[in-house]
C-alpha positions in Angstrom: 44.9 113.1 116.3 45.4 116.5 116.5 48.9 116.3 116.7 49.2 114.8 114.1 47.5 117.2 111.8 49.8 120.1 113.0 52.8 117.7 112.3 51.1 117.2 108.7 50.3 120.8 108.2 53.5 122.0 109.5 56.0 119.1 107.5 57.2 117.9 110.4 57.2 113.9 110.1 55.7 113.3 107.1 57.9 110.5 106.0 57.2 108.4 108.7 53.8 109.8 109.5 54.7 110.6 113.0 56.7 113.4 114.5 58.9 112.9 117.3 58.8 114.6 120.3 62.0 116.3 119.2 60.6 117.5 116.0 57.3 119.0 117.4 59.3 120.8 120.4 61.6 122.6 117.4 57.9 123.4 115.3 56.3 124.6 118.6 59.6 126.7 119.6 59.7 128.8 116.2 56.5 130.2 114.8 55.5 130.3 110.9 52.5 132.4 109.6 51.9 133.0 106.1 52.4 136.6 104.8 51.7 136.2 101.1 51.8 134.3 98.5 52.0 135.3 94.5 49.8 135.1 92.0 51.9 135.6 88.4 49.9 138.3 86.2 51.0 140.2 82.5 50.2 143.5 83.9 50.6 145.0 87.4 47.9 148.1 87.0 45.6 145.7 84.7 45.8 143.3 87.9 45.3 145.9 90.6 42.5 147.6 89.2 40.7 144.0 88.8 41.2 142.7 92.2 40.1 146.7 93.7 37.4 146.9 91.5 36.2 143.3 91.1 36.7 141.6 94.6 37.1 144.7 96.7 40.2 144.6 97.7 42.9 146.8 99.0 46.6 147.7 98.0 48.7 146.8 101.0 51.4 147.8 99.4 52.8 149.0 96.2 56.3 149.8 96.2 59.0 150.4 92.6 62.4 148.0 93.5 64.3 148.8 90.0 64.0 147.5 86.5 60.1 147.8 86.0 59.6 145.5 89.2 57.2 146.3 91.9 56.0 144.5 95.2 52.6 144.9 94.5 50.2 143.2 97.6 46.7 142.9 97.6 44.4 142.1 100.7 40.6 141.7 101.3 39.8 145.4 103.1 41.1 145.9 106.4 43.6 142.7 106.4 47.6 143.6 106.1 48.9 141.1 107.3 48.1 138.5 104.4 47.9 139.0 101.1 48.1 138.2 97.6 51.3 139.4 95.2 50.6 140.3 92.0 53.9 139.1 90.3 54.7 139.7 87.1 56.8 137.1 85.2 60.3 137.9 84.2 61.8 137.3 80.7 65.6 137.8 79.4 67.2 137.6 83.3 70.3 135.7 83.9 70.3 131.8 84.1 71.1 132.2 87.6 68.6 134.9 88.5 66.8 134.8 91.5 63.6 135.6 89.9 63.0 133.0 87.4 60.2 133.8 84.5 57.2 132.7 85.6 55.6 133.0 82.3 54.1 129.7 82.5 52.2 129.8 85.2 50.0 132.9 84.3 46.3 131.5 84.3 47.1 127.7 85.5 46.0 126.3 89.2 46.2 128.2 92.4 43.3 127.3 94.3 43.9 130.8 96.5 41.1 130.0 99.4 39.1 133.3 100.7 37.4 132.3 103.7 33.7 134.8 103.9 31.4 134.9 106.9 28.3 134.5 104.5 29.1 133.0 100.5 25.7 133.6 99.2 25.9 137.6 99.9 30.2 137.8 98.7 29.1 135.5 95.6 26.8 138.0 94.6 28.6 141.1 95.0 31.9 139.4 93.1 28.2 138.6 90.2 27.4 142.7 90.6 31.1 144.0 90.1 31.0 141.3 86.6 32.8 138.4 88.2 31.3 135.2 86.8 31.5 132.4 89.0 32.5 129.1 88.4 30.3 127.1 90.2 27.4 129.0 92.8 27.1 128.7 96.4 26.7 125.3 97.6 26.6 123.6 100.9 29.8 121.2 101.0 30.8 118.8 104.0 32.6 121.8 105.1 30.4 124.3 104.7 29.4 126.4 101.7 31.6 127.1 98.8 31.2 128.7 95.4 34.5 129.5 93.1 35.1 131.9 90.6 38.6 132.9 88.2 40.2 136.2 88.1 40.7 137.7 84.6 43.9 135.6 83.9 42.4 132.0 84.8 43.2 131.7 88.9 40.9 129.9 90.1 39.4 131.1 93.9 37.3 129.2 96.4 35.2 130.8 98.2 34.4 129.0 101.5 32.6 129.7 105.0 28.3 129.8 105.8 26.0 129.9 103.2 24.4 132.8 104.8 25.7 134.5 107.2 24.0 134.5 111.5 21.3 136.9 112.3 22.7 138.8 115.2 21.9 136.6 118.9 21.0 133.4 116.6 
């Protein structure tokens, strides 16, 4: 089974629902992680100071590349290797450009997932720092979740314990 849940998660198979031997060798040989992924915002200083300030985050990097464009990557505190991109859309580029206007997409659907060791306690600081959440910490089949939006309209799940362990329990 759990073959077939890497196959899943990696593509690999999914028309057939299997995965041939072949095609989980060439998965296993090269290795994918996830570095970042972008969430499209109007304003690149409105967006940094909200995701600082509001969910405690920390500029990975922030870095000019011409035309008013910047790689601008935010990370929960003390993680670089992941992180979100505040992108903002593009407007008036060439047909063929390779970053297309993302206008649409400011406020709709992301689901980003932030796994916490304890929901109750990060719920409440993101409540304290003006956040309001969407729906409070609950226990789910998979643990506890709560979700909140940023100030555009992404929406974020919040998953991991309801509370976090006592130390040695």
């Amino acid at each position: 089974m759990r073959g077939v849940w890497v196959a899943a998660v990696l593509g690999v198979g999914l028309g057939t629902g299997t995965a041939s031997a072949q095609e989980v060798a060439e998965t296993q040989a090269a290795t994918v992680r996830i570095q970042s992924f972008s969430v499209i915002v109007p304003d690149y200083d409105v967006a940094k100071q909200w995701y600082v300030e509001k969910l405690g985050f920390a500029v990975v990097r922030d870095s000019p590349f011409g035309n008013g464009e910047r790689f601008l990557m935010v990370a929960p505190r003390g993680q670089t290797d992941v992180g979100i991109v505040l992108q903002r859309p593009r407007s008036g580029g060439a047909p063929n450009d390779v970053m297309p206007d993302y206008t649409d997409r400011i406020g709709k659907v992301v689901n980003v997932v932030l796994v916490v060791s304890d929901v109750t306690a990060y719920a409440s600081m993101l409540e304290r720092n003006g956040v309001t959440l969407t729906s409070k910490p609950a226990e789910m089949p998979w643990g506890a979740q709560a979700t909140f939006r940023d100030l555009y309209g992404n929406s974020f799940v919040i998953v991991g314990p309801l509370r976090a362990r006592a130390p040695g329990g």
